[in-house]
Structures are given as C-alpha cells and as structure tokens.
C-alpha positions as CSV (number, residue, x, y, z in Angstrom):
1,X,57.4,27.4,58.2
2,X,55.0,30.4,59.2
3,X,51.4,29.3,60.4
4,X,49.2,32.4,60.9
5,X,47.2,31.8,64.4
6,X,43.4,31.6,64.1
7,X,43.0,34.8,65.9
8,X,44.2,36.3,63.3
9,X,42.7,35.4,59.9
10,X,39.1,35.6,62.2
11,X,40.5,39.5,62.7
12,X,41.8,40.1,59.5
13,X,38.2,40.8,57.9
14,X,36.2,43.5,59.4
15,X,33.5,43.5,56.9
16,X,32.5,44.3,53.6
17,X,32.0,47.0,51.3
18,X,28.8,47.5,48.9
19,X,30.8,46.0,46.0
20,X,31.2,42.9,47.9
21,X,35.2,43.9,48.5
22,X,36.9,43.2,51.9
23,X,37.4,45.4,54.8
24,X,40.6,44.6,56.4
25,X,41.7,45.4,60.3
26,X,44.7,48.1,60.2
27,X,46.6,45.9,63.3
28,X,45.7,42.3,61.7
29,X,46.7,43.5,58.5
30,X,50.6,44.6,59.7
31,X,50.8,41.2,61.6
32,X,50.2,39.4,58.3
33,X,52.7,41.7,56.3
34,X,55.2,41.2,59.6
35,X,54.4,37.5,59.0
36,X,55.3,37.8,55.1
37,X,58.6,39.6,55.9
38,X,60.5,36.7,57.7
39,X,62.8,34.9,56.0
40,X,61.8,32.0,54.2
41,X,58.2,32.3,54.6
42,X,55.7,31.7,51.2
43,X,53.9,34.7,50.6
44,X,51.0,32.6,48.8
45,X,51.0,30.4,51.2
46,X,50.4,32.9,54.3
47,X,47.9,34.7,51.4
48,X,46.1,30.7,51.5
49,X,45.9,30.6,55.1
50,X,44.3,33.6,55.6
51,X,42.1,33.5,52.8
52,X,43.8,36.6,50.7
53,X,45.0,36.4,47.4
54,X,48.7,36.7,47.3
55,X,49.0,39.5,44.7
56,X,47.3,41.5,47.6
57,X,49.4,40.8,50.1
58,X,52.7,41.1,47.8
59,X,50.8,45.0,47.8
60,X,50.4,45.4,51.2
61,X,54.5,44.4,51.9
62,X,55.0,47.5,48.9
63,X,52.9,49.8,50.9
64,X,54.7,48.8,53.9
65,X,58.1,49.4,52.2
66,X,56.5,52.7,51.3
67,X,55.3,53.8,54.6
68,X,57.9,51.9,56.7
69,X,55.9,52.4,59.8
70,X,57.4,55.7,61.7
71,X,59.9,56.7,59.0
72,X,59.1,57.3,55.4
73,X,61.4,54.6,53.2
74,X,62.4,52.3,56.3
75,X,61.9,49.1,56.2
76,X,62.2,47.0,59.0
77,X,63.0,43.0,59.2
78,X,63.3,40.6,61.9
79,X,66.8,39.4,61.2
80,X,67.4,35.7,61.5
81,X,69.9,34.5,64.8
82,X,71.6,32.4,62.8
83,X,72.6,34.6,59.7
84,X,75.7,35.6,59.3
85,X,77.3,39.1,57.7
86,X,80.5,39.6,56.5
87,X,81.5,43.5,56.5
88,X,83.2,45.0,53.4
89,X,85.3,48.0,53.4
90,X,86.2,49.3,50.5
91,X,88.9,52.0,50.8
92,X,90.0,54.1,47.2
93,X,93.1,54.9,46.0
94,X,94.7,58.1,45.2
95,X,94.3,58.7,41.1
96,X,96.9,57.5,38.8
97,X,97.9,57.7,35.4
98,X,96.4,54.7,33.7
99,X,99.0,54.7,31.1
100,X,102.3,54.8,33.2
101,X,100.7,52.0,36.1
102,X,98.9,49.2,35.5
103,X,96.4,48.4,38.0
104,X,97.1,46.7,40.9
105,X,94.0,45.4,43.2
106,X,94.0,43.9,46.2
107,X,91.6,41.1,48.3
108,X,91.1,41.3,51.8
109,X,88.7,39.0,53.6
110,X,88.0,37.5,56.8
111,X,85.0,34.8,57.0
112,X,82.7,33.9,59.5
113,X,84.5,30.6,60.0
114,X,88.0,32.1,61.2
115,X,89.2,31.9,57.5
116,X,91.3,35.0,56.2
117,X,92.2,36.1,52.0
118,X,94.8,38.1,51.8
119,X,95.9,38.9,48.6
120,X,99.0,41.8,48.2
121,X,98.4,43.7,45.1
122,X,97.9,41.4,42.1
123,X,97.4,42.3,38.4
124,X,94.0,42.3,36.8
125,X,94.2,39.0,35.0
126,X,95.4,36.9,38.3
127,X,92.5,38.8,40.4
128,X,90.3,37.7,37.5
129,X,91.2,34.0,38.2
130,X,91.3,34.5,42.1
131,X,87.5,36.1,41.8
132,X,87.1,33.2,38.8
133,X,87.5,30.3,41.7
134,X,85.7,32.3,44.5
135,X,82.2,32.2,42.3
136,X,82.5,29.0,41.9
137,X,82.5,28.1,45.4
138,X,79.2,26.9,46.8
139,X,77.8,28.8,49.6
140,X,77.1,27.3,53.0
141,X,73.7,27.3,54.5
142,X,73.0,30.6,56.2
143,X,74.3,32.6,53.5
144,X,72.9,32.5,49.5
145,X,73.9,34.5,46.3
C-alpha cells in the first residue's frame, strides 16, 4: 500500500483561484500521478489522502498518458521486481490453399518456472481442447488475466 508523505499533500495546493477552485504545484502534482501509476495502488484512495477527488486524479494519469513526459504518447511505469514476462513470438506461415490443407497450428511455450509446451502441429479441434485446459488453469501470483 501507497501512503503519500505529508510533504506532499502540504505542496500539492498552491492556492486558489477566484472561483474557489484549486491551484495545484506542477512537481507535486507528477509525484501524485507517479504514486497512482504503481501497481496495485487505489487511485481513490491516494485521491483521499491528499484531499483530491479521484475523478481528478484518474485526469491527471490521462493527461500524463497524453503528454508522457519527454515523448508525446510514452507512458512510463515503474515495473514491479517481482513480475514476471513471458515473450511471444509469433512467426507466419507461407499461404496455403485452404481447401487442399487443413490447418495445422502449433504451441510453443516456455514458463517462468522451467516448464516447456511443445506441441508439433495439431489440428484445430485438438488445439481447441489444448487452449480449452490452458484457460482454465489458475494463474499464479505475479501474473493475472
């Protein structure tokens, strides 16, 4: 869990415009979105702590994603240690006739655990099954669907 230092909800405000609307700090205001952008964090709940409603923080993240700092469209996250990726290469086959071949596929997959699929080329329908079982297979804690 996220707690937003002091220091920073007391810089967050600068002051306050004739309609009674906030001024916010340029600086404190990225260190909140930054805050917002870790994994597993509540954005209502960092919007609670520093006394902004959540809606305009969830608008701040979009103009973030918008801006994305140096580069137009960039968005960057901290990643977390302890997530894991799994790469997927997908390489294409040459065109050919769908009505003289059926279509073979094939599964290829190495997990973070050590644990390789390797599935030759299979028809549709035993692929089906294959991906049928996969889905069903609960995910472990540092990945989700």
């Amino acid at each position: 869990m996220t707690e937003i230092a002091e220091d920073l909800v007391r810089r967050l405000v600068t002051g306050r415009k004739a309609d009674g609307r906030c001024v916010y700090d340029p600086q404190a205001k990225a260190e909140v979105v930054q805050a917002c952008l870790k994994p597993g964090v509540s954005v209502a709940r960092i919007g609670m702590q520093c006394g902004v409603n959540a809606n305009l923080l969830r608008r701040w993240i979009v103009e973030r994603r918008e801006v994305g700092g140096d580069r137009p469209g960039l968005l960057l996250i901290e990643r977390d240690a302890s997530a894991t990726f799994v790469p997927l290469q997908i390489e294409t086959a040459p065109a050919r006739p769908v009505a003289t071949q059926p279509v073979k596929l094939s599964l290829q997959a190495r997990l973070p655990n050590g644990v390789e699929i390797n599935l030759g080329e299979t028809g549709m329908d035993e692929m089906s099954a294959v991906m049928q079982i996969l889905g069903t297979l609960s995910c472990s804690g540092s990945t989700t669907r």
